[in-house]
N, C-alpha and C positions, 0 to 999 in steps of 0.2 A: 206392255208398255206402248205409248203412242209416239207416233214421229211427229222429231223437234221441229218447226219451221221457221222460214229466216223469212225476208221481206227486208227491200230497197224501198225509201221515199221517192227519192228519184223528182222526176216533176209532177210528182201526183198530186192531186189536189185532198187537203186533209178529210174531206168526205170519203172519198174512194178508197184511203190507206182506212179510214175507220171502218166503211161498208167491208174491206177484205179482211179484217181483224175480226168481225164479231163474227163475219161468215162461219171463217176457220176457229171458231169458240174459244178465241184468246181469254186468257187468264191474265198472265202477265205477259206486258211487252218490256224485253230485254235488248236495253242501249248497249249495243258494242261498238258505239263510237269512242273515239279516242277523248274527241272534245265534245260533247252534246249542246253541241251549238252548230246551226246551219248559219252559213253566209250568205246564203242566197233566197232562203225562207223560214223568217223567224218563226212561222207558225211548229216550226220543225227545231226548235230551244227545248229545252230541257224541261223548261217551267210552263211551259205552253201543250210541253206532251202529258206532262203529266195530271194536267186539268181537263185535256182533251179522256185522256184512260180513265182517269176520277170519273167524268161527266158519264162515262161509255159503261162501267160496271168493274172495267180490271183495273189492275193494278200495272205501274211503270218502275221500273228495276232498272238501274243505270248499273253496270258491270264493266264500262270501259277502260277504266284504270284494269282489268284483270284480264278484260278480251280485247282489247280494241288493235286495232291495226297500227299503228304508229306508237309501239311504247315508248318510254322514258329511255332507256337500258340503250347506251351507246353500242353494246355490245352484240344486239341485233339488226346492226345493221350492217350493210358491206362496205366496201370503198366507194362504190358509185350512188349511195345513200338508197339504196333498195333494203327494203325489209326482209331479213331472212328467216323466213316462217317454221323454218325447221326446226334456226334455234330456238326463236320464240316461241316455241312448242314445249321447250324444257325449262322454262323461266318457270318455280315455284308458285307466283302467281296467278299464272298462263294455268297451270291447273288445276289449283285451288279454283278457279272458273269455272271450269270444263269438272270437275267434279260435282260442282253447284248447281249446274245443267243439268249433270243426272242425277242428283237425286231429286230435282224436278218431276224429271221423266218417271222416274223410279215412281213416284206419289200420284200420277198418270195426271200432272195437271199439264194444262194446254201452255206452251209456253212457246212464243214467237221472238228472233234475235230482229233488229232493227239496226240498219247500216241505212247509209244513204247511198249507194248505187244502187241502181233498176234491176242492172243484169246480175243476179247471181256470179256468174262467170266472173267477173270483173272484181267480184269482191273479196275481202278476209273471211266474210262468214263462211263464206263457204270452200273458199282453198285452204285457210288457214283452221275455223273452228268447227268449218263442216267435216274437213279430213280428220281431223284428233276426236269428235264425236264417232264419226263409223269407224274408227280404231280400236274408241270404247264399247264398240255393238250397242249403237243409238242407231236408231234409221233418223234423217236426215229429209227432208223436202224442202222445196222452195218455191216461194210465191214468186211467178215471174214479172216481166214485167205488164205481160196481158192478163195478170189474176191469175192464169192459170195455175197449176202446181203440177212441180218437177219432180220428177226423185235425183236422187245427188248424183247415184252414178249418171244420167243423162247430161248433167250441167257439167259434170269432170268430164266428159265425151265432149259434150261441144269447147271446153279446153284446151281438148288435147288433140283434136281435131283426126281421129283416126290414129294419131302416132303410137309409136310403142319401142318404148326403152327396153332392150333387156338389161338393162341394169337397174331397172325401177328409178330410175333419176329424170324427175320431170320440173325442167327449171321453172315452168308456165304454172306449177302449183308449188312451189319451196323460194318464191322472191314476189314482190310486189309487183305491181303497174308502174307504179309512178315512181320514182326517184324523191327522196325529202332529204332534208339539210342533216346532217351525220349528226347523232345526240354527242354532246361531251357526257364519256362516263363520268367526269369529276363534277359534273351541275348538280 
C-alpha cells in the first residue's frame, strides 16, 4: 500500500498546488473542507478545482460532508465552540470516510486530502483524519508548506512539541484551533 498524502492551499498560487499534485502522481484530489468554497481565492471554489484536476488528468472528490472539520452535528462541539475531534471520530459518517480512504489506498491509487491550511500542524487532516488513518495502519505524509513531504509522526511532533502525557491525553490533537459558533443539534 502507498502513503495517503494531504496538502494546504494556503497562499499558493494554483500553478504550484498543481506542479505538487502531479509531482506526487495524484489521482484523485480529496476536498476535506467543510464548505469547498475559499473566501479569499475563488480559484480554490469547488467548480474551479475541479476544471483545474479535469484540465491536469485526475480526478476531484469532495468528501467534506464526511471529513471535513466543522460538522453539522451540535454534538461535536464543546461549550467554547471548539471541535471535538475525538467525538467526531465516531460520527458514522466520519468513518464511512476514512473507510473510503482506504479502500483507496487498498487499490494502491495516489490519493491526496486537500484542506486550506499551509501547515499540516494546524490542520483537521492531519490531527483529526491523519490520526484515525494511522489507527487504521495507513502511513500518512504531508506536503508542507515548502513542498517538502513529512511523515505524520514528525508533524504530531512538531504539535506536541516534545510533550508527553502519560495518560495519552493530548488536548493540541482531540479539539480544534479556532473556536466556531455551537451548531443547534435541532437545525
Amino acid at each position: 500500500m502507498s502513503a495517503l498524502l494531504t496538502v494546504g492551499y494556503g497562499n499558493r498560487e494554483p500553478e504550484e498546488l498543481l506542479r505538487l499534485l502531479l509531482g506526487n502522481h495524484c489521482q484523485y484530489l480529496i476536498d476535506v473542507r467543510s464548505s469547498p468554497y475559499s473566501q479569499f481565492y475563488a480559484v480554490y471554489n469547488k467548480e474551479s478545482l475541479e476544471a483545474i484536476c479535469k484540465s491536469a488528468g485526475f480526478q476531484y472528490v469532495f468528501m467534506g460532508d464526511q471529513l471535513g472539520g466543522r460538522p453539522q452535528s451540535g454534538e461535536c462541539y464543546d461549550a467554547m465552540g471548539h471541535v471535538d475531534y475525538e467525538r467526531l471520530s465516531q460520527e458514522s459518517y466520519f468513518k464511512y470516510g476514512i473507510k473510503r480512504l482506504k479502500t483507496a489506498i487498498e487499490k494502491n491509487l495516489n490519493v491526496v486530502l486537500l484542506c486550506s491550511e499551509l501547515n499540516p500542524e494546524h490542520c483537521h487532516r492531519c490531527k483529526l483524519i491523519g490520526q484515525a488513518l494511522v489507527k487504521a495502519n495507513i502511513a500518512v505524509q504531508h506536503i508542507d508548506a515548502d513542498g517538502s513531504i513529512v511523515p505524520h509522526d514528525v508533524v504530531i511532533g512538531r504539535i506536541l512539541g516534545g510533550e508527553q502525557d502519560l495518560f495519552g491525553s493530548y488536548p493540541q490533537l482531540t479539539r480544534s484551533r479556532g473556536s466556531y459558533q455551537k451548531k443547534d443539534p435541532h437545525d
